[in-house]
C-alpha positions in Angstrom: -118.3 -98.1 168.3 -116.0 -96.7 171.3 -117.1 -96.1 174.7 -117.3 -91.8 173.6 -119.3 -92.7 170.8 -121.6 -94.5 173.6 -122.1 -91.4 175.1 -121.8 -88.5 172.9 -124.7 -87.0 170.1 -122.0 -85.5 168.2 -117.8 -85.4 167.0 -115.5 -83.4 165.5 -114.6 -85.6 161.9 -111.8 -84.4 159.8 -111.7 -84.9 156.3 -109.3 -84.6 153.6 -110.4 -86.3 150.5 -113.2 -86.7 148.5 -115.5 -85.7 151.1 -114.4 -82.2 151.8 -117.1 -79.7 150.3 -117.1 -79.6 146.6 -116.0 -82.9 146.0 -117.4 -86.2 144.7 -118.7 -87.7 148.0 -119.3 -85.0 150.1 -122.6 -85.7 150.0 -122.1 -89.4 152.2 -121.5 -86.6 155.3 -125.5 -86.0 155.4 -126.4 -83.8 157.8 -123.2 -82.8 159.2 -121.8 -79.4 159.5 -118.9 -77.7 158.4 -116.9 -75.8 161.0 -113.7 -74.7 159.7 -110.5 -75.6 157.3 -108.1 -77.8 159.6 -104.1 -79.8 159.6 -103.0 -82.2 161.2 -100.2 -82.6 163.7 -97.0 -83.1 161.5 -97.7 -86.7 162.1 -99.5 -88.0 159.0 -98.7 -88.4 155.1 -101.4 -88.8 152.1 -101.1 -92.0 149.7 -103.5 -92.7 146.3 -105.5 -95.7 146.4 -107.6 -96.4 143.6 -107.3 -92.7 142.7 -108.6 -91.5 146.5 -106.6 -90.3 149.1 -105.8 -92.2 151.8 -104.3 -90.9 155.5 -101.4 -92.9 157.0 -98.4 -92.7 159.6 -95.7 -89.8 158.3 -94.0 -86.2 159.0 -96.8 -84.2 157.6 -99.3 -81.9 158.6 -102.3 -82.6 156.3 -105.0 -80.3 154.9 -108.4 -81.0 155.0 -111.8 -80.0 156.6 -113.6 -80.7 160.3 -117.1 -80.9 160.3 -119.4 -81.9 163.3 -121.4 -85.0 162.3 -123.7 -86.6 164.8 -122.5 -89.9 166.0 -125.6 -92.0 164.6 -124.5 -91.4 161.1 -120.8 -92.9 161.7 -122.0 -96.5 160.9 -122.6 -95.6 157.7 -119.6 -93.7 156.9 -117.8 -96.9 158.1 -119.9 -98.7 155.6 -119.2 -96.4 153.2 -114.8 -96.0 153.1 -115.4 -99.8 153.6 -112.8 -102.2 155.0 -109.7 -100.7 153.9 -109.9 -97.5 156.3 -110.2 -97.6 159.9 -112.2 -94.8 162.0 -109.4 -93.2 164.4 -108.7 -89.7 166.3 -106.3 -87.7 164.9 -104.3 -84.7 166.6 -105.0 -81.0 165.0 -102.4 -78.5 164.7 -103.3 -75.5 167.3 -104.8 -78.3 169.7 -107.8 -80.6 169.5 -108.7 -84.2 168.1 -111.1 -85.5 165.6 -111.9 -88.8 164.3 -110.7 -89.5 160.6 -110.3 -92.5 158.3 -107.0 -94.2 157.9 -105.8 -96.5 155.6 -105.7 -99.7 157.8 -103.0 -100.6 155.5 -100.3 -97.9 155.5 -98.4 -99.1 152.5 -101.1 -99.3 150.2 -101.1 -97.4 147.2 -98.7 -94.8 146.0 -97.1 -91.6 148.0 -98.9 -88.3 147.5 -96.4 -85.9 147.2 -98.7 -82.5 148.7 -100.7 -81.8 151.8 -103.5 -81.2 150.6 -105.3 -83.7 148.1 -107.6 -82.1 145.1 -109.9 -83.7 142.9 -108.8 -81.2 140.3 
């Protein structure tokens, strides 16, 4: 846990996999609430682990949600994406940051070729 999460109730996550709304874990963001579509900075690309989408290091701007979740529930999202993801802030296009999980390994798994990952 960082020093912010020390002192703040609430962050901005961004999600862009499986648990955007409608998808197979969406559910795992409990009480937290949706607050609008969102990209990344042109500084990110998506790669398939084990069928999921994972976020690392590249020259796109991704597609995905932002939600405000209350800090106390981080822990087990952690738990949750488990040791191959890492909790870090990520720039928004239009301005802003939010935390999202990377693949702590970057060349894990196989390129996505989109922006936007569907379970469809």
């Amino acid at each position: 846990m960082t020093d912010a999460d020390k002192t703040q109730k609430f962050c901005r996550l961004f999600v862009y996999g499986s648990l955007k709304r409608g998808c197979a874990n969406h559910e795992q963001l409990g009480s937290a609430q949706f607050v609008s579509e969102a990209r990344t900075t042109k500084a990110f690309a998506l790669s398939l682990v084990d069928g999921y989408p994972a976020l690392i290091p590249g020259t796109r701007s991704i597609q995905g949600e932002l939600f405000q979740i209350a800090v106390s529930e981080l822990p087990g999202l952690d738990e949750f994406e488990g040791e191959g993801y890492a909790r870090e802030e990520v720039e928004l296009d239009g301005g802003g940051w939010a935390i999202a999980y990377l693949a702590r390994a970057p060349s894990a798994g196989t390129p996505y070729p989109l922006d936007e990952w569907s379970e469809r």
